[in-house]
Phi, psi and omega in degrees: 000161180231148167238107161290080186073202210083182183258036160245327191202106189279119183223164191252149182253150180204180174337146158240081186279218193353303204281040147320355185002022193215048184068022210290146182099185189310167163289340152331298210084032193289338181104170197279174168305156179252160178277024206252097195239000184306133171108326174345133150347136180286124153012117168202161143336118192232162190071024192059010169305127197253136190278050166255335177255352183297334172255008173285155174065343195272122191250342186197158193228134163261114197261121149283127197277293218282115178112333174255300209256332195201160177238136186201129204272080177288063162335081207277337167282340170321291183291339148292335206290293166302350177246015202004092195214152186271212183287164187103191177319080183315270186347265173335311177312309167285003165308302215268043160279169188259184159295160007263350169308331164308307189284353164290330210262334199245343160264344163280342159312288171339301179271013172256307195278005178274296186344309210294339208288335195280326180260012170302121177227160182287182216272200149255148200069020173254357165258004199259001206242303196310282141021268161314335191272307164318318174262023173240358174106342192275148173255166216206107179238163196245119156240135186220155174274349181266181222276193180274330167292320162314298211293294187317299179320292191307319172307313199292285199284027171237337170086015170297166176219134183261161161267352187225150176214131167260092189248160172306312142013327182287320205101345150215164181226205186287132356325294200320147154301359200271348178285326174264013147310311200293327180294341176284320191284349193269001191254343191036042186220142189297164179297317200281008182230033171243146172249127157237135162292074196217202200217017197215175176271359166262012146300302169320273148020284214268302188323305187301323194309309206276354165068052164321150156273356186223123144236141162240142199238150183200132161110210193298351192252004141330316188273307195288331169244013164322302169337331206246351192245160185263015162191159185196146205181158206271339169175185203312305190308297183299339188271305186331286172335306176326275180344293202283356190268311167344309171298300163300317139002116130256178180313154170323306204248030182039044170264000000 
C-alpha cells in the first residue's frame, strides 16, 4: 500500500481513470459516469437514513477515483474490444489469461489509462468535498483499481491529497474487500467506522463485501442502487450538499 499526501507525503489526488479496469460502471461494462448528470434524481438519504446521522461514527471516507472524483470520458465498448474481453471484471478478466497475453494485454491497459489522464477533469465538488472532510477531521484514502502511476499523475496534476492510495498494484482490486481493508488499516481506522464512496457496482460490491459503516453512492449507479445505499447523489456538489446539512441541521428536540 502507499500513502500518497495527507500531511505525511503530499501527492495530489486525481481520477480513477481507464482501470477502473475492472468493469467500472454496470456489470455490462458500460463505465462509469459520465460528465453529463443532468436529469438525475435529486440527492437523498437513501434506506431512510435522516440526515442528522449521516457522519455519525464515520472516522474516514474511502474514495473511489474514475467517475467519483474525476470525469472521463471512457468508450468502455471500444476498450473491452480492444482488449478483448467481454462484461464483468476488466481486471480478472486479463488476470486469468496465461503468459505471454496477459502482460500484452495489461500493458495496453496500461498505455489506455495514460491516455485517459490527459482528458480527466475533477468531478464537481470534489475538492470542495475533499475540504470539508479535512476540516471535519475524517481522514480520507483514494482505492482505485487503476495502476499506481495512474493515480500519482492524477493526484499531482489536480494537488489533492491522500493520507492512503490503494492502486491494483497492491495486488488486488475491486469487487474485493481487500483493498479497502488494507485503506483502512493503512488509516489506522476500523472498516466499520468508513464510508466509501464510489460510482459502479464494484464499489457497491467491494464496500458491502468489507462491511463499510456507509456507502455512498453517485452518478448512474446512484439511480440504479440507491436504495441501497445510505446516501446517493447525482455527484460529489450533491453528496456535499447533504453532508453539510447533516452537520448543520439540527435534531427535532435540539440536541
Amino acid at each position: 500500500m502507499r500513502a500518497f499526501g495527507g500531511r505525511a507525503s503530499p501527492l495530489p489526488v486525481r481520477m480513477h481513470l481507464l482501470a477502473t479496469m475492472s468493469g467500472e460502471g454496470r456489470p455490462d461494462g458500460d463505465g462509469r459516469r459520465t460528465a453529463n448528470t443532468k436529469g438525475q434524481e435529486p440527492v437523498r438519504p437513501a434506506g431512510g437514513t435522516t440526515r442528522r446521522k449521516l457522519l455519525s461514527g464515520i472516522r474516514a471516507v474511502l474514495f473511489d477515483m474514475d467517475g467519483t472524483l474525476v470525469e472521463v470520458p471512457h468508450d468502455w465498448k471500444a476498450i473491452r474490444k480492444a482488449l478483448g474481453i467481454g462484461p464483468g471484471s476488466i481486471l480478472d478478466q486479463l488476470h486469468a489469461l496465461p503468459e505471454p497475453e496477459r502482460s500484452r494485454r495489461l500493458a495496453l491497459l496500461d498505455a489506455m489509462e495514460t491516455d485517459a489522464c490527459d482528458a480527466a477533469r475533477p468531478a464537481p465538488g470534489a475538492a470542495e468535498l475533499l475540504g470539508f472532510l479535512r476540516r471535519s477531521g475524517i481522514a480520507t484514502a483514494l482505492v482505485t483499481n487503476n495502476s499506481a502511476a495512474s493515480a500519482r499523475t492524477v493526484l499531482e496534476r489536480f494537488g489533492w491529497t491522500f493520507s492512503a492510495v490503494i492502486t491494483r498494484d497492491d495486488g488486488t482490486w475491486k469487487p474485493s474487500p481487500e483493498p479497502l481493508f488494507r485503506a483502512a488499516a493503512a488509516l489506522g481506522v476500523p472498516i466499520g467506522a468508513c464510508a466509501a464512496i464510489g460510482d459502479a457496482w464494484l464499489d457497491r460490491e467491494a464496500a458491502r463485501a468489507a462491511g463499510c459503516r456507509a456507502l455512498w453512492l453517485v452518478g448512474p449507479e446512484a439511480e440504479r442502487s440507491g436504495r441501497a445505499a445510505e446516501l446517493a447523489a447525482p455527484d460529489l456538489a450533491g453528496l456535499l450538499e447533504r453532508l453539510r446539512e447533516s452537520v448543520e441541521t439540527p435534531s427535532p428536540t435540539g440536541s
